[in-house]
Backbone as a chain_set.jsonl record, in Angstrom:
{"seq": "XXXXXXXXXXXXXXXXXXXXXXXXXXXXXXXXXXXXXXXXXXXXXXXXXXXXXXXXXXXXXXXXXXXXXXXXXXXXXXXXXXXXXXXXXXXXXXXXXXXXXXXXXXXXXXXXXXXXXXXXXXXXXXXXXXXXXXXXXXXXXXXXXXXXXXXXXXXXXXXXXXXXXXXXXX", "coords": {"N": [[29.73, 35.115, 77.077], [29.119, 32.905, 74.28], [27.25, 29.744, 74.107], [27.416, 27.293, 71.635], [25.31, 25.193, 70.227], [24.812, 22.485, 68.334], [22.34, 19.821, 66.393], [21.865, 16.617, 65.54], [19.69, 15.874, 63.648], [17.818, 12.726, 63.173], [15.802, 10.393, 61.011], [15.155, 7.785, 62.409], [13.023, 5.693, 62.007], [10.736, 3.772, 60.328], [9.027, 4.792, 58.231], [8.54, 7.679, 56.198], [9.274, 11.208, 56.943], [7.367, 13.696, 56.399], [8.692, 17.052, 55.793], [9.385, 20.319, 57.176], [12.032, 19.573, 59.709], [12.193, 20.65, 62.898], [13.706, 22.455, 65.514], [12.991, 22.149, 69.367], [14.517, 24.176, 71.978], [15.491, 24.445, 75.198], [16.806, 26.867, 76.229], [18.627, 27.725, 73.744], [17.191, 30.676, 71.486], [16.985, 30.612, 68.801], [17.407, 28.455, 66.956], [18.198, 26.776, 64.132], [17.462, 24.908, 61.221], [18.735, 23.243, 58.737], [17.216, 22.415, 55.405], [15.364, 19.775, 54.294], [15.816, 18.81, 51.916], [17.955, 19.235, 51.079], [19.167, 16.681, 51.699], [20.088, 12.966, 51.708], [17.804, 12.264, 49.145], [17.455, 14.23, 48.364], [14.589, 15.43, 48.343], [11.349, 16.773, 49.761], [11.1, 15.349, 52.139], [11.98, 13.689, 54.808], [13.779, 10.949, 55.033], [13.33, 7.239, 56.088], [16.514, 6.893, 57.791], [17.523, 9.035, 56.707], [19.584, 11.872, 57.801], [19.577, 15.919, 59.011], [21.003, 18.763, 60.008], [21.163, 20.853, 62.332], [21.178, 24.226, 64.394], [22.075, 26.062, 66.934], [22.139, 28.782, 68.995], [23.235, 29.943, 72.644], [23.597, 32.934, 75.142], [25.38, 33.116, 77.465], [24.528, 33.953, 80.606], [24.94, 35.986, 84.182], [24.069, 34.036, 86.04], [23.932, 32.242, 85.127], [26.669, 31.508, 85.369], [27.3, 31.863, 88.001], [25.905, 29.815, 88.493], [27.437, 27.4, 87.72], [27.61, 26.196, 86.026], [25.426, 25.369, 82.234], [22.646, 23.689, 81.185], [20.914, 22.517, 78.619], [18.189, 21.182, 77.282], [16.144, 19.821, 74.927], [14.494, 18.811, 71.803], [13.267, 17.312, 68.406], [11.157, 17.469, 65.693], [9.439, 16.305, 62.797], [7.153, 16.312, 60.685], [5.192, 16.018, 62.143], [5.785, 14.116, 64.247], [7.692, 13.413, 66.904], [10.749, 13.639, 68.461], [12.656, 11.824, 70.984], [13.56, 13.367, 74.363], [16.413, 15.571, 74.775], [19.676, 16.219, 76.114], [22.356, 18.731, 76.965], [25.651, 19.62, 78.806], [27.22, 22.396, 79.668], [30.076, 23.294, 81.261], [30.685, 25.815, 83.362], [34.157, 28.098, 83.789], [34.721, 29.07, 86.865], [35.822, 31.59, 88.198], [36.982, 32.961, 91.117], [37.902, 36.049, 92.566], [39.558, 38.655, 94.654], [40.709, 42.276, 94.795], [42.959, 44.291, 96.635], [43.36, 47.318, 96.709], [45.292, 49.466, 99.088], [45.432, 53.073, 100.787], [46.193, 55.704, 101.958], [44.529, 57.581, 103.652], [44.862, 59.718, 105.246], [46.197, 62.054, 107.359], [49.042, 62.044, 107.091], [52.48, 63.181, 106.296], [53.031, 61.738, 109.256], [53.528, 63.342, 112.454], [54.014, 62.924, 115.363], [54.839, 60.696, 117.986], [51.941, 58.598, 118.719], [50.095, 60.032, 116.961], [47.331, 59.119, 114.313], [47.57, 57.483, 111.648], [45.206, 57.151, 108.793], [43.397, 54.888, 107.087], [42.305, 54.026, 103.744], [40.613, 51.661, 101.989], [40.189, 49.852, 98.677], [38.063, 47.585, 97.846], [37.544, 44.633, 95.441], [35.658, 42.902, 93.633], [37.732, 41.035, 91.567], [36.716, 38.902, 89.922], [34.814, 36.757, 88.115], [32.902, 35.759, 89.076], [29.308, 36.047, 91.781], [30.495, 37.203, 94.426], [29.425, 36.688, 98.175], [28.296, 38.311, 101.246], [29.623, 39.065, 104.445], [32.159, 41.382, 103.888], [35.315, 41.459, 105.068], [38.08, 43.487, 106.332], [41.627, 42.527, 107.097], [44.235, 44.102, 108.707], [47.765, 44.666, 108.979], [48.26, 46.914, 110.766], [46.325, 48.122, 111.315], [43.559, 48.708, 113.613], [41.109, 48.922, 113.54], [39.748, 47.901, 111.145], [36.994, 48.501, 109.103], [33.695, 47.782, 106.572], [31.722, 49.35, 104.788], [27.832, 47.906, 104.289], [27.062, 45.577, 101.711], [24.694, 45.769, 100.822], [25.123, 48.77, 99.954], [26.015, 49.189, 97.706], [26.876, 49.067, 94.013], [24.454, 47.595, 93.032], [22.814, 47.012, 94.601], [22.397, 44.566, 96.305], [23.354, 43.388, 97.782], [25.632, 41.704, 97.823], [28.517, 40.985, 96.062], [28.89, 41.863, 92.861], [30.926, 40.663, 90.233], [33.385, 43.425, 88.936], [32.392, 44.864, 90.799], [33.369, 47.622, 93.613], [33.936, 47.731, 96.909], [34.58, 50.437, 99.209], [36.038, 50.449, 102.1], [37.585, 51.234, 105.316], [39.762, 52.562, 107.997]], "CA": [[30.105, 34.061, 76.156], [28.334, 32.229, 73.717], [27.239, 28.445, 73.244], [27.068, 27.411, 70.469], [24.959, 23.757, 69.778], [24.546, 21.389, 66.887], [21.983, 19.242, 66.925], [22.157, 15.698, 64.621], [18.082, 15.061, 63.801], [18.098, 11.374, 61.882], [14.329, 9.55, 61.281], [15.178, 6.17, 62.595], [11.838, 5.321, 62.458], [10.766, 3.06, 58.872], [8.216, 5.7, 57.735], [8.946, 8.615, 55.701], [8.219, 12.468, 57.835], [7.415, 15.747, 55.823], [9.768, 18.312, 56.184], [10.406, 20.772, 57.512], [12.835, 19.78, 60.636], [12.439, 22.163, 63.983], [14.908, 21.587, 67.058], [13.27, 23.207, 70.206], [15.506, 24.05, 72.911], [15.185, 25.623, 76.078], [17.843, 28.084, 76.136], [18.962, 28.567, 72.346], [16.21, 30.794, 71.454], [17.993, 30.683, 67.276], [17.27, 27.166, 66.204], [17.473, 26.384, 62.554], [17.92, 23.239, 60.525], [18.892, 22.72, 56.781], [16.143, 21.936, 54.932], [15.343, 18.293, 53.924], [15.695, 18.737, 50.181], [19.566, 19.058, 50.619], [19.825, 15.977, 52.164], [19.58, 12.222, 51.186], [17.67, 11.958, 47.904], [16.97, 15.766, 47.853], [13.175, 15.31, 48.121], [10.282, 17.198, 50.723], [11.424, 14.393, 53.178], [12.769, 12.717, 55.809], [13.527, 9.642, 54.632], [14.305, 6.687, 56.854], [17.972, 6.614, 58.164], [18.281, 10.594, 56.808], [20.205, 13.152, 58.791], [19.626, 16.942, 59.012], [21.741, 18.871, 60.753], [20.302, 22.026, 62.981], [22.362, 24.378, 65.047], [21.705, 27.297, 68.021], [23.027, 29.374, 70.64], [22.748, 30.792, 73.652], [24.105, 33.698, 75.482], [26.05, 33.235, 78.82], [24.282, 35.17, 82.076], [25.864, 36.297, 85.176], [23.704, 33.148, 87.317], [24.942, 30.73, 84.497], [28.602, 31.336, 86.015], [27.304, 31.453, 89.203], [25.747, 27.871, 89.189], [28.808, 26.902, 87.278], [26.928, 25.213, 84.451], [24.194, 25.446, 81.766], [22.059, 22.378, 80.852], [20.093, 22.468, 77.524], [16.849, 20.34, 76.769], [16.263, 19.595, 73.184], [13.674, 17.894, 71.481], [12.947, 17.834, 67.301], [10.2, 17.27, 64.798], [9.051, 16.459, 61.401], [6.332, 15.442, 60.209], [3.925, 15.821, 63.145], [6.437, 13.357, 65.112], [8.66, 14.186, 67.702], [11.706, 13.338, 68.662], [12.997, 11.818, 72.229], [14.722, 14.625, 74.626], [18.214, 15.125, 74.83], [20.082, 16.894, 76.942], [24.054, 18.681, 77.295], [25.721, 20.398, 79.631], [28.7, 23.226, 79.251], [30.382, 23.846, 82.574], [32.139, 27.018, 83.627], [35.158, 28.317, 84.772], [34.49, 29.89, 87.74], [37.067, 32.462, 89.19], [36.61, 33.775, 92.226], [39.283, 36.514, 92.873], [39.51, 39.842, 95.304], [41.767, 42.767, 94.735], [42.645, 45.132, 97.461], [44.132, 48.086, 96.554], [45.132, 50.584, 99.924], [45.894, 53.914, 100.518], [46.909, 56.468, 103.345], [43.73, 58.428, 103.304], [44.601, 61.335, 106.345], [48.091, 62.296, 108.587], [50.391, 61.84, 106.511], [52.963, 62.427, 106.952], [52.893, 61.884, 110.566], [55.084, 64.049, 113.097], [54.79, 62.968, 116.804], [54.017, 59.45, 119.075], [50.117, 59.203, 119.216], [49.354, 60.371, 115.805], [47.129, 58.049, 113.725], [47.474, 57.145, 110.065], [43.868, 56.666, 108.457], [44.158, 54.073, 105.638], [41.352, 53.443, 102.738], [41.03, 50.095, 101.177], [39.158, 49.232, 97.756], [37.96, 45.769, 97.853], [37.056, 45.022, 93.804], [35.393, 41.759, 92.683], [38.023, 41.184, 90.145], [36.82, 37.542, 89.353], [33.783, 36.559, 87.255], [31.443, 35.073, 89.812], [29.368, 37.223, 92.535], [31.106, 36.661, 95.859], [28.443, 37.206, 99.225], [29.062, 39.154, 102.36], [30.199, 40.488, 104.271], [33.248, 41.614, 103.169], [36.226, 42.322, 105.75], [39.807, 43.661, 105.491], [42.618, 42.649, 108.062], [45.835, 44.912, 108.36], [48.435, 44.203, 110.594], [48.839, 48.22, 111.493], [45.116, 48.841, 111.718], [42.674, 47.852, 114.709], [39.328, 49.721, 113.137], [38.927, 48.442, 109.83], [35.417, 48.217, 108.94], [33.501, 47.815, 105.591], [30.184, 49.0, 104.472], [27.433, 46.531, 104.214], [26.909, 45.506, 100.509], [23.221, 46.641, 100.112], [25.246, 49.985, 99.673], [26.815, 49.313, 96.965], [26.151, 48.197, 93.251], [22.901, 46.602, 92.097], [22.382, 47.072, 96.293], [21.756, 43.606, 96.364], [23.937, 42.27, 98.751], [26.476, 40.576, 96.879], [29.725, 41.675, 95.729], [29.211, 41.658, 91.629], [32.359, 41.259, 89.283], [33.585, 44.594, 88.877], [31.964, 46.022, 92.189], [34.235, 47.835, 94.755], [33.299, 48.311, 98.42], [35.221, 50.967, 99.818], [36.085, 50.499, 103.72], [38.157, 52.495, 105.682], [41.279, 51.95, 109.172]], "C": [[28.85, 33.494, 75.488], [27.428, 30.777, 73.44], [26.604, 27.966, 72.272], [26.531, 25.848, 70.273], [24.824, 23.897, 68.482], [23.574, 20.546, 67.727], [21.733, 18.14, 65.444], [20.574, 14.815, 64.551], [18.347, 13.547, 62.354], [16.438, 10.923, 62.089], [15.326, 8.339, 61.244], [14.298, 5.6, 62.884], [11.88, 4.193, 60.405], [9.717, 4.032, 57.974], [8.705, 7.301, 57.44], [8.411, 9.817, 56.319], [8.574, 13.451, 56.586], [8.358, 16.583, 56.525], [8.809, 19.896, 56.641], [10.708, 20.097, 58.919], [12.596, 20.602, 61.566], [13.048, 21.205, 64.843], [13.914, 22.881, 67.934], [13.852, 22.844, 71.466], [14.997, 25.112, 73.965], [15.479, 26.432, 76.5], [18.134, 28.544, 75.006], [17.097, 28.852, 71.969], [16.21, 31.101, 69.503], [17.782, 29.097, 66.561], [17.256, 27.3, 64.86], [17.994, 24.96, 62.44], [18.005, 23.244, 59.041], [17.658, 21.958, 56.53], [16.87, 20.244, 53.916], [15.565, 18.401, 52.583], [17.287, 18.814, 50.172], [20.146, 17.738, 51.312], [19.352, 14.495, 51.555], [19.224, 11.824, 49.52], [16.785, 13.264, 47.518], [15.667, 16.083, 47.607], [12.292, 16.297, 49.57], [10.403, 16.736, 51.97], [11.88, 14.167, 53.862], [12.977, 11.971, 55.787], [13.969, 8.541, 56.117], [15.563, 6.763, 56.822], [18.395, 8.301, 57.323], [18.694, 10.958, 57.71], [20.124, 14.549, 58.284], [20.299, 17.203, 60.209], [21.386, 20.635, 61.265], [21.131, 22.947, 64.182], [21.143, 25.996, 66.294], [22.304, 27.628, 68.665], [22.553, 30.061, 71.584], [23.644, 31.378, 74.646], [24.149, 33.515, 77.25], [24.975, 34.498, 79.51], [24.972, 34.693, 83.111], [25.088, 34.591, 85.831], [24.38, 31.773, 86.611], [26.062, 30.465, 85.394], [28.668, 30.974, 87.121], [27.084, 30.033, 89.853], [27.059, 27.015, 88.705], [28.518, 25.975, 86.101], [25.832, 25.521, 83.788], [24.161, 24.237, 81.072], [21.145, 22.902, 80.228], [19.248, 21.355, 77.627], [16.636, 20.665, 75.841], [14.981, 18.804, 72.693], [13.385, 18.535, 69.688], [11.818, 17.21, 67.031], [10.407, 17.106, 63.787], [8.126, 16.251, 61.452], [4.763, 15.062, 61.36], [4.579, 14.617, 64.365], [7.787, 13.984, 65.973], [9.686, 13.083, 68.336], [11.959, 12.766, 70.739], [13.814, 13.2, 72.78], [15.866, 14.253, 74.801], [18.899, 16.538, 75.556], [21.732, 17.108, 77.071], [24.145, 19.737, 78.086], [26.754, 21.143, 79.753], [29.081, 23.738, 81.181], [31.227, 24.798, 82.395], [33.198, 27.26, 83.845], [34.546, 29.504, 85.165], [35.591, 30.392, 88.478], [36.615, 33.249, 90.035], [37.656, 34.229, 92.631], [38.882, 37.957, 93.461], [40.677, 40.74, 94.285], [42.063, 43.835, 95.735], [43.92, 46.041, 97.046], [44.293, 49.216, 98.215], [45.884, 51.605, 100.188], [45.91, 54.774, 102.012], [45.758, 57.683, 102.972], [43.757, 59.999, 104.332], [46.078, 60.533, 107.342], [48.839, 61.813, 108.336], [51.066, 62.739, 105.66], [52.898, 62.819, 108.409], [54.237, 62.721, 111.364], [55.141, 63.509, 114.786], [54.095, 61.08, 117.242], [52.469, 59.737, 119.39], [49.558, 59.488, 117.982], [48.593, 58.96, 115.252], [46.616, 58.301, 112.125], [45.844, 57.004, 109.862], [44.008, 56.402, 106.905], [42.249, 53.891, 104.732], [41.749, 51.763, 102.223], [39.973, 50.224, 99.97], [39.314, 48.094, 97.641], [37.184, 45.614, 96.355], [37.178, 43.227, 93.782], [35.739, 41.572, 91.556], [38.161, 39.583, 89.136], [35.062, 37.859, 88.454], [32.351, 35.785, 87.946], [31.082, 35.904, 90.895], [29.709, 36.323, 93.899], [29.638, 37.307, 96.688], [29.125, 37.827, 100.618], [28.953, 38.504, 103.809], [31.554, 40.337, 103.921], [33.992, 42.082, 104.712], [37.572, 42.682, 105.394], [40.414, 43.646, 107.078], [43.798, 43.582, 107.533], [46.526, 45.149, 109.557], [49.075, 45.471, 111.217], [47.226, 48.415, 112.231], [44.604, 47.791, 112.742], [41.262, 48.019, 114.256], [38.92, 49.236, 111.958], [37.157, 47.976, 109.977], [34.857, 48.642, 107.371], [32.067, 48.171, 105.365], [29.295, 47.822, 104.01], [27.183, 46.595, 102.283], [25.775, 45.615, 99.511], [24.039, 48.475, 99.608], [25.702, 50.18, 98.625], [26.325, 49.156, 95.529], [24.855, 49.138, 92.746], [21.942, 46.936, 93.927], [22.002, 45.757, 96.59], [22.052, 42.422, 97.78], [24.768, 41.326, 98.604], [27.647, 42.007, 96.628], [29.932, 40.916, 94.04], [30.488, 41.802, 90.916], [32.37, 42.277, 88.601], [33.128, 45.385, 89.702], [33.147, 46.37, 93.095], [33.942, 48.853, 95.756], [34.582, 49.311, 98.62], [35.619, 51.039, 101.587], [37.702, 51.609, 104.259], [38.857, 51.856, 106.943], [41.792, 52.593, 109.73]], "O": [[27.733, 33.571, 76.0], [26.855, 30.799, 72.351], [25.411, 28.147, 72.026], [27.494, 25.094, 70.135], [24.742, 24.864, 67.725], [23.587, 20.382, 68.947], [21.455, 18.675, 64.37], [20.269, 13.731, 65.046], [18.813, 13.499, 61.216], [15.882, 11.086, 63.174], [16.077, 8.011, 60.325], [14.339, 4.899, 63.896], [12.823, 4.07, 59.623], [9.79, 3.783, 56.771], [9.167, 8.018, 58.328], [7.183, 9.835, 56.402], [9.628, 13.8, 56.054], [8.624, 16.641, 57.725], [7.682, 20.23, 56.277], [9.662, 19.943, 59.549], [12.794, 21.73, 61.116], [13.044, 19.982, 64.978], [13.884, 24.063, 67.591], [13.824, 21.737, 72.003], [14.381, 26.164, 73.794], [14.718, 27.052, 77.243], [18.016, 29.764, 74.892], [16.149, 28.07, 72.031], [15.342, 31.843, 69.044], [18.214, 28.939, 65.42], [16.332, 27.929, 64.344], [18.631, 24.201, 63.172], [16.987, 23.251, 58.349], [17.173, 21.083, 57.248], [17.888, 19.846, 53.35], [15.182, 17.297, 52.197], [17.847, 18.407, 49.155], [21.356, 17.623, 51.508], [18.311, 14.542, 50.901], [20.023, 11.265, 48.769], [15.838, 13.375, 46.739], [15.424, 16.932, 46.749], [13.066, 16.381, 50.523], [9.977, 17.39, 52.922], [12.977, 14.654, 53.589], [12.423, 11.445, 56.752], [14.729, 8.921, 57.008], [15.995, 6.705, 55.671], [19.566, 8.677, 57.389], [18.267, 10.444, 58.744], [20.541, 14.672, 57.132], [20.361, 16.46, 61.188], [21.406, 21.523, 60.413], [21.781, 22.246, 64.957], [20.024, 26.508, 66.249], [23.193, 26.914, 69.129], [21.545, 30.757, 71.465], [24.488, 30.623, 75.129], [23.238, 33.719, 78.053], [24.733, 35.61, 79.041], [25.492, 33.583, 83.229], [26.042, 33.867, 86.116], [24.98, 30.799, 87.067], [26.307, 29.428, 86.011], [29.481, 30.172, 87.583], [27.515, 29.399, 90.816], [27.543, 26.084, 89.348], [29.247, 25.204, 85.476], [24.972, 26.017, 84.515], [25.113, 23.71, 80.495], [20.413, 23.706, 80.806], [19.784, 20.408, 78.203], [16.838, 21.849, 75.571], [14.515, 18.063, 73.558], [13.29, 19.742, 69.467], [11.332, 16.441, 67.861], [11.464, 17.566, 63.357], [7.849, 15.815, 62.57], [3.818, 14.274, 61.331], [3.852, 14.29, 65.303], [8.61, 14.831, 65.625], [9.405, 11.919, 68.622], [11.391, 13.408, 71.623], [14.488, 13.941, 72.065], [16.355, 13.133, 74.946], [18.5, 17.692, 75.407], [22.465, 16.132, 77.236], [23.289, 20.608, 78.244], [27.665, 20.38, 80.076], [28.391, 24.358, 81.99], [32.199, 24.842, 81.64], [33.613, 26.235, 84.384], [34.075, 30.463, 84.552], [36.224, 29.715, 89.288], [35.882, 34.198, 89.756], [38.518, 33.469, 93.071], [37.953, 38.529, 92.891], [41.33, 40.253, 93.362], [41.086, 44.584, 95.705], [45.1, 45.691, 97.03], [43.235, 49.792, 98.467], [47.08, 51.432, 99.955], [45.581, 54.226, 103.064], [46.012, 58.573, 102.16], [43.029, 60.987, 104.242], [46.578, 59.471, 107.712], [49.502, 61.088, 109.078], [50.616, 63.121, 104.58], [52.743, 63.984, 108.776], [55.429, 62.749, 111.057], [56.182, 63.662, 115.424], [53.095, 60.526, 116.784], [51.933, 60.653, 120.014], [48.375, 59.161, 117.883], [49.03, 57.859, 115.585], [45.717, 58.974, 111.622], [45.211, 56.726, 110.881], [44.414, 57.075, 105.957], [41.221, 53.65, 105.364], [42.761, 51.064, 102.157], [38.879, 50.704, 100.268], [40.365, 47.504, 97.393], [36.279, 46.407, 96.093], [38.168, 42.499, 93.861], [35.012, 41.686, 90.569], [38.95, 39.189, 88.277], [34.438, 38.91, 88.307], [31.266, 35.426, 87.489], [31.992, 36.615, 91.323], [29.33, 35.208, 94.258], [28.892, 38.131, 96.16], [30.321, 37.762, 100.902], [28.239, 37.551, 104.12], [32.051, 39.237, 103.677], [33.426, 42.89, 105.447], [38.147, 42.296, 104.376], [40.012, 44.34, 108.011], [44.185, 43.764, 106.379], [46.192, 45.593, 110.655], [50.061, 45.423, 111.953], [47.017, 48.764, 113.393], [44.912, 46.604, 112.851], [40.364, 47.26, 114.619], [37.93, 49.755, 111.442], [36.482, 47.325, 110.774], [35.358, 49.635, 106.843], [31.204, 47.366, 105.717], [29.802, 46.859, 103.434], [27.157, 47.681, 101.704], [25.692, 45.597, 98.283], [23.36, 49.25, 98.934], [25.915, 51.356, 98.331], [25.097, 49.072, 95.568], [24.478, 50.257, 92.396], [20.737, 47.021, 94.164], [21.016, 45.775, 97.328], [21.54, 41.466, 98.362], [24.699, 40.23, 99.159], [27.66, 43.219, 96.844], [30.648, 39.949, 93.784], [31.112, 42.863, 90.935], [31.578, 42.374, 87.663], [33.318, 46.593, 89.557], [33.93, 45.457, 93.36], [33.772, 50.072, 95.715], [35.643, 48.907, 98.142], [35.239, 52.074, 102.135], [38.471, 52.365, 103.665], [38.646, 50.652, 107.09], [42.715, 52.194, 110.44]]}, "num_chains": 1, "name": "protein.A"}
């Protein structure tokens, strides 16, 4: 995902700043600002009590989601003067969701007392945030399941990334 800021630079100071306008931010790495000549009395300037209006964005990462928020820092210029900081904050939705698909991986079909089924499972991070391990699977036929550890998997990191799926076995 994207976010997308605005940012509303005004001189409320009584002294006139040279143009040009910069917004910097510490995530949008896109800043611009309308130049001072379209605003006010269409002059080089900043006049007192002007407004320019300056915009940016910045591109969603996986740890964004994970902390569940991104917080911008802001600060503009004209004129060799700078602006107080300012600060917003876009929170996530965070879904955290499994999916377990399982399957009858050996002896089937079965023919006598004693035989034993051997079941697969795929376990699939089908949410948007990375879940941590370990990972298990209950099943109220099996006594064995067991799951590889999650360095095996992936990124190997040890995490269970959205769209990863451990395979374990029953």
């Amino acid at each position: 995902d994207v976010i997308s800021y605005q940012y509303a630079v005004t001189n409320s100071g009584n002294v006139v700043l040279s143009g040009p306008v910069a917004v910097d931010d510490d995530r949008a790495a896109d800043e611009s600002c309308q130049a001072v000549s379209t605003v006010g009395n269409e002059d080089a300037n900043l006049d007192p009590g002007e407004l320019v209006t300056c915009t940016g964005s910045y591109t969603v990462v996986q740890a964004d989601l994970d902390a569940g928020s991104v917080t911008n820092l802001a600060t503009a210029s004209a004129g060799g003067t700078a602006s107080n900081q300012t600060s917003t904050t876009s929170n996530a939705t965070q879904t955290a969701s499994l999916t377990l698909v399982t399957t009858i991986t050996g002896d089937d079909p079965y023919a006598a007392v004693g035989d034993t089924l051997q079941y697969g499972y795929a376990v699939t991070n089908s949410g948007n945030v990375v879940l941590s391990g370990p990972v298990t699977v209950a099943d109220d036929q099996a006594t064995d399941e067991s799951c590889p550890a999650l360095t095996t998997i992936g990124d190997n990191d040890g995490n269970l990334d959205p769209g990863e799926t451990l395979s374990c076995t029953g």
